[in-house]
PDB file with one MODEL, atoms N, CA, C and O in Angstrom:
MODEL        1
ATOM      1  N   UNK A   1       0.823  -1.191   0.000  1.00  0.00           N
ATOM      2  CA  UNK A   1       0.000   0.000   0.000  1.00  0.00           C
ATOM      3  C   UNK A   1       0.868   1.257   0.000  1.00  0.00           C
ATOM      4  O   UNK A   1       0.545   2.274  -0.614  1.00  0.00           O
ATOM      5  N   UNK A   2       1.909   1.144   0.670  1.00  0.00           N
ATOM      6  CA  UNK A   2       2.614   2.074   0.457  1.00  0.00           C
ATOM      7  C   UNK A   2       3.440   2.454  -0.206  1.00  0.00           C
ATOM      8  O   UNK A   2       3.988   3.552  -0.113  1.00  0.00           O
ATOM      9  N   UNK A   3       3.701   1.460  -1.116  1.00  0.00           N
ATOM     10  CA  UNK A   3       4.563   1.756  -2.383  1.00  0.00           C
ATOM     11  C   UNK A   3       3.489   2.434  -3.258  1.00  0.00           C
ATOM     12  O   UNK A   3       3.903   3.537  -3.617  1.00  0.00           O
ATOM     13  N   UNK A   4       2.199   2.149  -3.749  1.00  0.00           N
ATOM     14  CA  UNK A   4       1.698   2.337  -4.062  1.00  0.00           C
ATOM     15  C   UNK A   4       0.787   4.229  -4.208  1.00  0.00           C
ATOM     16  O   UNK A   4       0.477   4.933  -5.169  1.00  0.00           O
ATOM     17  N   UNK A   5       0.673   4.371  -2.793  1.00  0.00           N
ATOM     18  CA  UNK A   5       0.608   5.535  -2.366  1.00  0.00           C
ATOM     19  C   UNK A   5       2.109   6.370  -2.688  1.00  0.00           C
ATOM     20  O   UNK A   5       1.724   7.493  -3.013  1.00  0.00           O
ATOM     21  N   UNK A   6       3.357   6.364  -2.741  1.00  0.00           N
ATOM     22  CA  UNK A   6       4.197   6.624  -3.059  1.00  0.00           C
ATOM     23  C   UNK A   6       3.949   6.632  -4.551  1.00  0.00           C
ATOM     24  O   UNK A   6       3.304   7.607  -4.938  1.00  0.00           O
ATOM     25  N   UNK A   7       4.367   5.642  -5.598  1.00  0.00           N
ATOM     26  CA  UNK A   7       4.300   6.087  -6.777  1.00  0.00           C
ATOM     27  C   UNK A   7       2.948   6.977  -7.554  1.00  0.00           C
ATOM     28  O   UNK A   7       3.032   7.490  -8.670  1.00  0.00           O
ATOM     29  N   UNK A   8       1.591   7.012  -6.574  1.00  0.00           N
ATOM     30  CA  UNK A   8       0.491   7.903  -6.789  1.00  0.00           C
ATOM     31  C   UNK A   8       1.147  10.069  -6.467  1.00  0.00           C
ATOM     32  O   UNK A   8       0.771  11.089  -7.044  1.00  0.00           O
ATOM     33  N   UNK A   9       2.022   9.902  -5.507  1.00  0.00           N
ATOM     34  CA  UNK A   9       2.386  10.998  -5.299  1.00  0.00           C
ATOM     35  C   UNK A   9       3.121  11.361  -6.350  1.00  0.00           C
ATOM     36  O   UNK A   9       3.007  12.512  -6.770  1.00  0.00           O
ATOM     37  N   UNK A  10       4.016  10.444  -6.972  1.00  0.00           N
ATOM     38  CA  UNK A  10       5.558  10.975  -7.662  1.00  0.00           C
ATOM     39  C   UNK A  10       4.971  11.392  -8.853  1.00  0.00           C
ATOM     40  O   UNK A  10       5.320  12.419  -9.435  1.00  0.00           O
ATOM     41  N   UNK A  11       3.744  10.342  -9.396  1.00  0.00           N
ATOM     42  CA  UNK A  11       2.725  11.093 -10.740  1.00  0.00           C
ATOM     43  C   UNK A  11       1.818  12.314 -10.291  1.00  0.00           C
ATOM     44  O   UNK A  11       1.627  13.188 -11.137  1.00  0.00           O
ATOM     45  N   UNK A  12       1.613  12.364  -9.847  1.00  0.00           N
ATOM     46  CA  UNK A  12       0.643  13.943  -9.026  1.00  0.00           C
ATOM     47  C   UNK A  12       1.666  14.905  -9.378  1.00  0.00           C
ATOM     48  O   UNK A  12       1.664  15.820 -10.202  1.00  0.00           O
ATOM     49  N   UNK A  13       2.637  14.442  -8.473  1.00  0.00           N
ATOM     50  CA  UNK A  13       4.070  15.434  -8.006  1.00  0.00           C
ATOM     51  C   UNK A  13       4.867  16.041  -9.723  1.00  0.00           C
ATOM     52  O   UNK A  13       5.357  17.146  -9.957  1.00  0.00           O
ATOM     53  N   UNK A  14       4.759  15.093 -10.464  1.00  0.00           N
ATOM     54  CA  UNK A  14       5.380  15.459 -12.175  1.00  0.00           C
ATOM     55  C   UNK A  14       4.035  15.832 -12.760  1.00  0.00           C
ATOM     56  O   UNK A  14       4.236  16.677 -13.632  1.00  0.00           O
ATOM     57  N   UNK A  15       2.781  15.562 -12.647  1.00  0.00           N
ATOM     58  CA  UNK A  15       1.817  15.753 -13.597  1.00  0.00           C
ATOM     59  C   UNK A  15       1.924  17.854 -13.076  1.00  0.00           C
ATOM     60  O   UNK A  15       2.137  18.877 -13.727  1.00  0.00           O
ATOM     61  N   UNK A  16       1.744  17.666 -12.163  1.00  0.00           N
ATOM     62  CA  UNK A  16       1.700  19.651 -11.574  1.00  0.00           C
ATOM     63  C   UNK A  16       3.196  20.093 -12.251  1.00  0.00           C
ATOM     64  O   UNK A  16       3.043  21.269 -12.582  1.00  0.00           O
ATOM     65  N   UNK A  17       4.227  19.774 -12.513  1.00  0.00           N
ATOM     66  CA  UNK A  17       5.360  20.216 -13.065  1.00  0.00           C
ATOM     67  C   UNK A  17       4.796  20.274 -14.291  1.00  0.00           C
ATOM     68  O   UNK A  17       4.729  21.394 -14.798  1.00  0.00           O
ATOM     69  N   UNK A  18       4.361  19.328 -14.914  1.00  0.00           N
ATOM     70  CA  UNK A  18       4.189  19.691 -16.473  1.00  0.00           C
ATOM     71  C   UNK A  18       3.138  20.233 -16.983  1.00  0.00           C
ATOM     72  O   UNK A  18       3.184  20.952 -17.981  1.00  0.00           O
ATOM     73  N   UNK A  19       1.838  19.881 -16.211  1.00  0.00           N
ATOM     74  CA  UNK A  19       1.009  21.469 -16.232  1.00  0.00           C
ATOM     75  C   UNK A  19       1.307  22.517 -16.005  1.00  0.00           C
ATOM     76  O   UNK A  19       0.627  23.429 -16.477  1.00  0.00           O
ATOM     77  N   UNK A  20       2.416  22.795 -15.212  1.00  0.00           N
ATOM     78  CA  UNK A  20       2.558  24.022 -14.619  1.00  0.00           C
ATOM     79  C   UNK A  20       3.440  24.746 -15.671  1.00  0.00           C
ATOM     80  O   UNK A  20       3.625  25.950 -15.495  1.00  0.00           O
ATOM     81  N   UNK A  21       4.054  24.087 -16.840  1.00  0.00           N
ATOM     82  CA  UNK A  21       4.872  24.710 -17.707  1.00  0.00           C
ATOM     83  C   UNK A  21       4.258  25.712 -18.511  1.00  0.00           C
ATOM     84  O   UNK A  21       3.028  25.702 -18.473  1.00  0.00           O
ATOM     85  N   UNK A  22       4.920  26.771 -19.392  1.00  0.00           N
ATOM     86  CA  UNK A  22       4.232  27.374 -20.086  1.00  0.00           C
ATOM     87  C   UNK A  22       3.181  27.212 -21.207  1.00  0.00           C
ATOM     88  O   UNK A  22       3.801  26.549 -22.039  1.00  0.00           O
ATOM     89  N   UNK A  23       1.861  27.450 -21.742  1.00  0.00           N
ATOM     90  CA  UNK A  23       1.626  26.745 -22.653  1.00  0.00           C
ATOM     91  C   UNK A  23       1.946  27.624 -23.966  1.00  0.00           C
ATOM     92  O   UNK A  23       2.025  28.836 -23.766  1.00  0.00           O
ATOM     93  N   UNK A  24       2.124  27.203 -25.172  1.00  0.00           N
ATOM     94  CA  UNK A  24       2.374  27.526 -26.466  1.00  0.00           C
ATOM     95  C   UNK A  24       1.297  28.318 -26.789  1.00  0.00           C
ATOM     96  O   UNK A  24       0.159  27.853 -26.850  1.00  0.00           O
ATOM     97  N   UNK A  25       1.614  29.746 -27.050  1.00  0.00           N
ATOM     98  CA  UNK A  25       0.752  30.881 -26.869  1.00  0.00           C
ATOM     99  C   UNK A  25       0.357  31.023 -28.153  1.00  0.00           C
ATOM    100  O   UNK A  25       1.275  31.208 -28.952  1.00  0.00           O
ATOM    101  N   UNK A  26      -1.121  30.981 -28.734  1.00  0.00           N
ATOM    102  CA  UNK A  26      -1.876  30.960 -29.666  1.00  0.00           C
ATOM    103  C   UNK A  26      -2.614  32.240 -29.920  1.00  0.00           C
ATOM    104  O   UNK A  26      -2.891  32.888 -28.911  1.00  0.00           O
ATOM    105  N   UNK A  27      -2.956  32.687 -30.987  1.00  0.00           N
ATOM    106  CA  UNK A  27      -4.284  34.261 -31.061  1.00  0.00           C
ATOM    107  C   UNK A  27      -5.235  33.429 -30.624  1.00  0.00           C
ATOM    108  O   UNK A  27      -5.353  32.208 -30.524  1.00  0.00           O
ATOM    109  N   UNK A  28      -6.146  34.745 -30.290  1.00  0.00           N
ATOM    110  CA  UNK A  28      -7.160  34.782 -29.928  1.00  0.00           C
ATOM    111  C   UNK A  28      -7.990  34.178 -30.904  1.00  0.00           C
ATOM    112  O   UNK A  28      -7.802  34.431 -32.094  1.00  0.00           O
ATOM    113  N   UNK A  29      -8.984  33.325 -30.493  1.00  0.00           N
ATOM    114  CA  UNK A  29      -9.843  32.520 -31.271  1.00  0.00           C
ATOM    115  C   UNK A  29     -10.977  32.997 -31.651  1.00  0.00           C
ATOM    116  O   UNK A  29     -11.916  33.194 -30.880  1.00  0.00           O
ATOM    117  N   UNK A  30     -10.993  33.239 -32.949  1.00  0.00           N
ATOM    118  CA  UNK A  30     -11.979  33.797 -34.004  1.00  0.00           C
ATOM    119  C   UNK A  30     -13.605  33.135 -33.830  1.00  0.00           C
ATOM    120  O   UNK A  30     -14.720  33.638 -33.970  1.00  0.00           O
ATOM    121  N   UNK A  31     -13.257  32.138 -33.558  1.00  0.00           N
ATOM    122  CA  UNK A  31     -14.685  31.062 -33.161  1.00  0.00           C
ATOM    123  C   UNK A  31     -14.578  29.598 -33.344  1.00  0.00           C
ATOM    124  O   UNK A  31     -13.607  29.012 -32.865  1.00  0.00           O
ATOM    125  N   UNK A  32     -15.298  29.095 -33.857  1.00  0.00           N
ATOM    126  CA  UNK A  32     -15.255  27.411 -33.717  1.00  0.00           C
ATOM    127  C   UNK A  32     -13.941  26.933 -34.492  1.00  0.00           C
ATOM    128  O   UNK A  32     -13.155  26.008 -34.289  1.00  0.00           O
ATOM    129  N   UNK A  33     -14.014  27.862 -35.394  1.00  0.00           N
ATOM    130  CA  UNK A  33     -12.773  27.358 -36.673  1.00  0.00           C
ATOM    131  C   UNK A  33     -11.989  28.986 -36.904  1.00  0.00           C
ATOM    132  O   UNK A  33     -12.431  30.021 -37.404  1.00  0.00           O
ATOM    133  N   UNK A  34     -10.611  28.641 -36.276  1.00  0.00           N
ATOM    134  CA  UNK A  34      -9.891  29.940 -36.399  1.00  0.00           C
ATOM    135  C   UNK A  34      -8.789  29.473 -37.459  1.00  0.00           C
ATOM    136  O   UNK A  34      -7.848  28.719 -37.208  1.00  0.00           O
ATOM    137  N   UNK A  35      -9.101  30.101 -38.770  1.00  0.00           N
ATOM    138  CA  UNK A  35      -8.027  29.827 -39.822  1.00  0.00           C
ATOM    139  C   UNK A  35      -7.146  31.157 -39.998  1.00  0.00           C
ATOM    140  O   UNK A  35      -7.555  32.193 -40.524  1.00  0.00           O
ATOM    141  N   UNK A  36      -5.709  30.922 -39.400  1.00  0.00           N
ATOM    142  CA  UNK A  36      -5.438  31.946 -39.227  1.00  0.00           C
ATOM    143  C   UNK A  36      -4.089  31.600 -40.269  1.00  0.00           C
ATOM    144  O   UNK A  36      -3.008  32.189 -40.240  1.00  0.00           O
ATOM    145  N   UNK A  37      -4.375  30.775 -40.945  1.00  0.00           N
ATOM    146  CA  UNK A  37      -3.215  30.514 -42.878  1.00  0.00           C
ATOM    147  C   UNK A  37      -4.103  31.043 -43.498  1.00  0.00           C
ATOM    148  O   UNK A  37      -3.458  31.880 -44.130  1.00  0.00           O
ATOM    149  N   UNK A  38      -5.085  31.167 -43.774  1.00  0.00           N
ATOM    150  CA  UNK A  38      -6.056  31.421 -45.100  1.00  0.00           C
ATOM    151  C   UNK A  38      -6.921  30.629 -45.808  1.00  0.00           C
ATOM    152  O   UNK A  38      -7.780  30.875 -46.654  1.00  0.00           O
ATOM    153  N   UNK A  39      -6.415  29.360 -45.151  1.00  0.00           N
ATOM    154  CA  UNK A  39      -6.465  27.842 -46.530  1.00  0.00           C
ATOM    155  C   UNK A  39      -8.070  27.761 -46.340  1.00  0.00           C
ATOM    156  O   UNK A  39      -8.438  27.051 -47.276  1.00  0.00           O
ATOM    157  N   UNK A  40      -9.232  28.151 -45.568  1.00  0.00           N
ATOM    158  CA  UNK A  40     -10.721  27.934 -46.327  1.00  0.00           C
ATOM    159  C   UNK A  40     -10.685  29.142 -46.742  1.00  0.00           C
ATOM    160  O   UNK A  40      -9.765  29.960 -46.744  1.00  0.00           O
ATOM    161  N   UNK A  41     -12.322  29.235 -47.285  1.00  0.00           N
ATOM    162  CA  UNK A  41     -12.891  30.475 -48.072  1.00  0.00           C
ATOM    163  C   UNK A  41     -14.181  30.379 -46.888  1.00  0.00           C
ATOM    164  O   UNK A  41     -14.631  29.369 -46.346  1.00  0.00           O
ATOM    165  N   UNK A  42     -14.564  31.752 -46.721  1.00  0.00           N
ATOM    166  CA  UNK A  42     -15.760  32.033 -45.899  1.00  0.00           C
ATOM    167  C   UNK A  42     -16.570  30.556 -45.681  1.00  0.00           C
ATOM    168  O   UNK A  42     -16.616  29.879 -44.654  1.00  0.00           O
ATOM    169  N   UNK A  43     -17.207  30.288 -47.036  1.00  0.00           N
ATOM    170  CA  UNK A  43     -18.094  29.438 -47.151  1.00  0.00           C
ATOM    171  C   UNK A  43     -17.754  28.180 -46.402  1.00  0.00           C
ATOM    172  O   UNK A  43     -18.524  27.603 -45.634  1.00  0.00           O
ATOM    173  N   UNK A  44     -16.561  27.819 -46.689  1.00  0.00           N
ATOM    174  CA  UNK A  44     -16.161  26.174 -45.765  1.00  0.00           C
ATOM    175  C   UNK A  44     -15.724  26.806 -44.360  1.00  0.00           C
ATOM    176  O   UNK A  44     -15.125  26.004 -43.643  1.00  0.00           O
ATOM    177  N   UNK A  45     -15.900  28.041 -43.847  1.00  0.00           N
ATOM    178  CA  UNK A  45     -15.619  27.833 -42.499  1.00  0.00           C
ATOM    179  C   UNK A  45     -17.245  27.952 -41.717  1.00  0.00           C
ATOM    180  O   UNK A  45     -17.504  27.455 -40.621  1.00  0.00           O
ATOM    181  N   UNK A  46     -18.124  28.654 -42.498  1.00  0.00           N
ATOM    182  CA  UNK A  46     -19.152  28.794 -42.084  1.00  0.00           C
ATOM    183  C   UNK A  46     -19.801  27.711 -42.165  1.00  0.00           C
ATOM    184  O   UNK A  46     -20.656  27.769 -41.281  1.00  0.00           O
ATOM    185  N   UNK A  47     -19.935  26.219 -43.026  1.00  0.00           N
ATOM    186  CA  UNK A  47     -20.155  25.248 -43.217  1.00  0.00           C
ATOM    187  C   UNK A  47     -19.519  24.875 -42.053  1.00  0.00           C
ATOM    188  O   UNK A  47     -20.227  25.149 -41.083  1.00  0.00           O
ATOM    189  N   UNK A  48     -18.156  24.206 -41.663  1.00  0.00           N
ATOM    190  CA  UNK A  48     -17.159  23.623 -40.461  1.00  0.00           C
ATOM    191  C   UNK A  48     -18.017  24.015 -39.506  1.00  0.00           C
ATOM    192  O   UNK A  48     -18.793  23.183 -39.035  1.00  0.00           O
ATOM    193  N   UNK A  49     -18.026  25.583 -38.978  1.00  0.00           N
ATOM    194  CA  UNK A  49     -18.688  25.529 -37.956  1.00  0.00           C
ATOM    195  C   UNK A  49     -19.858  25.145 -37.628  1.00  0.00           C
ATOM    196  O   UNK A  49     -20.102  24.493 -36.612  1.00  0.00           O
ATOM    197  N   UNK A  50     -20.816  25.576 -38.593  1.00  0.00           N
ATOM    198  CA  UNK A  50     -22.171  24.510 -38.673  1.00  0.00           C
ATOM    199  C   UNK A  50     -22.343  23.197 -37.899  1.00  0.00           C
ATOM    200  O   UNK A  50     -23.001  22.875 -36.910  1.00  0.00           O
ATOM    201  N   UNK A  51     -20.964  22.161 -39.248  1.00  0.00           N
ATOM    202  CA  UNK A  51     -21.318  21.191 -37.860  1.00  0.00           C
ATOM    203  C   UNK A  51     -20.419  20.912 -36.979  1.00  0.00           C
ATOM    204  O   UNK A  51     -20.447  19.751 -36.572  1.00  0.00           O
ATOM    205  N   UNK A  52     -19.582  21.634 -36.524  1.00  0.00           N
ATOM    206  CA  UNK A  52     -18.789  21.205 -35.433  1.00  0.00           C
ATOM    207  C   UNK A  52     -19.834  21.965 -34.359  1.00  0.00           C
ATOM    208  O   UNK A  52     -19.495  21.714 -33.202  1.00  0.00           O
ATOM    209  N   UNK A  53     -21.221  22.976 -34.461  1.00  0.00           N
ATOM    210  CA  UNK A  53     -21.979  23.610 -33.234  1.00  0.00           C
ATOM    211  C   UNK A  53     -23.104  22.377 -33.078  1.00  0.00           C
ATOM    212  O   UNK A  53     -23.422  21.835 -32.020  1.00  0.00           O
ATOM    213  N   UNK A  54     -23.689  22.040 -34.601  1.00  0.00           N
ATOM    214  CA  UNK A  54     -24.426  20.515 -34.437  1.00  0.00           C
ATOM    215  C   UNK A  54     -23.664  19.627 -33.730  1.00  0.00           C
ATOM    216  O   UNK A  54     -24.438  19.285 -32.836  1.00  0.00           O
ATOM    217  N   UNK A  55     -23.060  19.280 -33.630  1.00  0.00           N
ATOM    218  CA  UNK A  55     -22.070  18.242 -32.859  1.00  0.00           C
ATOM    219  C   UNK A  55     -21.918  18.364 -31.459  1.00  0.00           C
ATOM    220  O   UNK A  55     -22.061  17.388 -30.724  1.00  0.00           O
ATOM    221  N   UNK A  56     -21.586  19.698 -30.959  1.00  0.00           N
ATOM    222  CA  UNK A  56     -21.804  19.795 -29.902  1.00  0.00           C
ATOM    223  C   UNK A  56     -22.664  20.058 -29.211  1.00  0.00           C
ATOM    224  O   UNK A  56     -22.413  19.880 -28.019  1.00  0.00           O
ATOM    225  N   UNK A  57     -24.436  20.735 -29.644  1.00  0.00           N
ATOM    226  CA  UNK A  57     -25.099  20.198 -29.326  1.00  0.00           C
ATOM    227  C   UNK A  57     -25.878  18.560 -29.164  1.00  0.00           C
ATOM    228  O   UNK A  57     -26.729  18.060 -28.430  1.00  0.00           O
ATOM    229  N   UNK A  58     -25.056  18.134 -30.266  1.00  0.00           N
ATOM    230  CA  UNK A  58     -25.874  16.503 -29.837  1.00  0.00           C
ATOM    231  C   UNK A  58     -25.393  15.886 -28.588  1.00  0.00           C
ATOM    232  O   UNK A  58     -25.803  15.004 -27.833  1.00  0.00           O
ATOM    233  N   UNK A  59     -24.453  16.608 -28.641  1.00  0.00           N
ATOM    234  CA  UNK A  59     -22.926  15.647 -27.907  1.00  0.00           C
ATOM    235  C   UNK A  59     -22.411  16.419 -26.325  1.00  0.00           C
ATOM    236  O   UNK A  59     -21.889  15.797 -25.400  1.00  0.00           O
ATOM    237  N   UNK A  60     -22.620  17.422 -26.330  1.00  0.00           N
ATOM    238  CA  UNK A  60     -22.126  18.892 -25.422  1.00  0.00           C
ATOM    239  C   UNK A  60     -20.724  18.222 -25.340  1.00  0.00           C
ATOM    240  O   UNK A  60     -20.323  18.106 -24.182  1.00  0.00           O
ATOM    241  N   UNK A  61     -19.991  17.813 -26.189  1.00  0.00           N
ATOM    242  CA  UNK A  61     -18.191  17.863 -26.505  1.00  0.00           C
ATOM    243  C   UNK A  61     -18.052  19.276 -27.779  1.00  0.00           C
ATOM    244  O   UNK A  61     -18.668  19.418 -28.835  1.00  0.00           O
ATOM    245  N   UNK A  62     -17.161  20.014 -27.239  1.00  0.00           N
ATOM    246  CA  UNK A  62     -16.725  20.824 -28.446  1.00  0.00           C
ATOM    247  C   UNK A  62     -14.898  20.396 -29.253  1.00  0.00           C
ATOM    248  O   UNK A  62     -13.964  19.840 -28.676  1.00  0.00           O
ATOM    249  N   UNK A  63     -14.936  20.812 -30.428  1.00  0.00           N
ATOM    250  CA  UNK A  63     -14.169  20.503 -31.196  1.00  0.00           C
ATOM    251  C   UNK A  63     -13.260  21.337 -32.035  1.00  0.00           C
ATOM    252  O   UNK A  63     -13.061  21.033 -33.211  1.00  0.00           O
ATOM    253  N   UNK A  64     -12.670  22.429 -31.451  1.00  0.00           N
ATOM    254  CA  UNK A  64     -12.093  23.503 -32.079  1.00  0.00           C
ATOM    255  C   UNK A  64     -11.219  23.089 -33.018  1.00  0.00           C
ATOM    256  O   UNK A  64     -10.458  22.146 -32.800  1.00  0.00           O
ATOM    257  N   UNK A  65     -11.243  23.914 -34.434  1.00  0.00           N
ATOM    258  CA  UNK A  65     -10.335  23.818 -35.406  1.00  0.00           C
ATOM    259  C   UNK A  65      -9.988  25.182 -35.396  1.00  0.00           C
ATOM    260  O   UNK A  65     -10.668  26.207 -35.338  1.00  0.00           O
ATOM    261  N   UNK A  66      -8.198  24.866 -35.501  1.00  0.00           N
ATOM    262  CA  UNK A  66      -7.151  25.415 -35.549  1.00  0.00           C
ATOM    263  C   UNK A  66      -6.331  25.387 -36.660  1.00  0.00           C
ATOM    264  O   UNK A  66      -5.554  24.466 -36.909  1.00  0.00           O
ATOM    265  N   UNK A  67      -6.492  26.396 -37.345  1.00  0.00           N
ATOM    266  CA  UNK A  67      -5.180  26.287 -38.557  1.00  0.00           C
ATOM    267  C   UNK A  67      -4.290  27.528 -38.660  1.00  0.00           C
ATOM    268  O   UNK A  67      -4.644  28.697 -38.808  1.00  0.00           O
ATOM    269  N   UNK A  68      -3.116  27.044 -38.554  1.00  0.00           N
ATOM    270  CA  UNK A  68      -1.637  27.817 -38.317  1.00  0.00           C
ATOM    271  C   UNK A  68      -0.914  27.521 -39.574  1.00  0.00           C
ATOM    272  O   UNK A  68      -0.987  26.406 -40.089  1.00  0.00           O
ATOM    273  N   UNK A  69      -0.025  28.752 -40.223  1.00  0.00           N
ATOM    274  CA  UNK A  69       1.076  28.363 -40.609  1.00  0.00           C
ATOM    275  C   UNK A  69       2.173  27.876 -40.152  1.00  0.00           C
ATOM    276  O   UNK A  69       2.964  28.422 -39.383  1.00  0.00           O
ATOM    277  N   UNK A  70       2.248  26.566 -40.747  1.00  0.00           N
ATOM    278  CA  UNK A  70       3.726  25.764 -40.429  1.00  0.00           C
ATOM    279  C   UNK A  70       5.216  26.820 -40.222  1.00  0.00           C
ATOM    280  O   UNK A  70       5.580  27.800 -40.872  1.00  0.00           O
ATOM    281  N   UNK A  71       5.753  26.219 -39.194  1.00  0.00           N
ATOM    282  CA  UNK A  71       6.869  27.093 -39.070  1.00  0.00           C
ATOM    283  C   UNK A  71       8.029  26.219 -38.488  1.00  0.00           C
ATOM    284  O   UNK A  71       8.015  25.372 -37.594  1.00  0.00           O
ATOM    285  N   UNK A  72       8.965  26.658 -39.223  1.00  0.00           N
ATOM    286  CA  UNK A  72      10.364  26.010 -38.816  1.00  0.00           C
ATOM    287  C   UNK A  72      11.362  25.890 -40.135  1.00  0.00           C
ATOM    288  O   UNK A  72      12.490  25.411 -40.014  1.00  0.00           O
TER     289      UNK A  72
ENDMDL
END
């Protein structure tokens, strides 16, 4: 039991270290679908969001799409 209780701490104890790191700082989100390359046209983001808001009403899970230009 007490090993046990021990290795429950040491994951607690690293999971708060690596939450606690910085997170990778993103813009501000435009709405369901933030295309911030260009790559839809109005129409397919207003479609996307459509059903990614159907979806989460069926479901109450949401599903954000994110598009970035590649970098490196």
């Amino acid at each position: 039991m007490a090993k046990q209780l021990t290795m429950l701490m040491v994951l607690i104890s690293f999971s708060i270290g690596v939450l606690g790191q910085p997170a990778t700082s993103f813009p501000a989100m435009k709405g369901v679908v933030s295309d911030y390359a260009g790559r839809l046209d109005e129409a397919q983001i207003k479609e996307l969001s459509g059903l990614l808001k159907d979806y989460e009403r069926q479901t109450t899970r949401q599903i954000p799409v994110i598009i970035l230009e590649p970098t490196g």
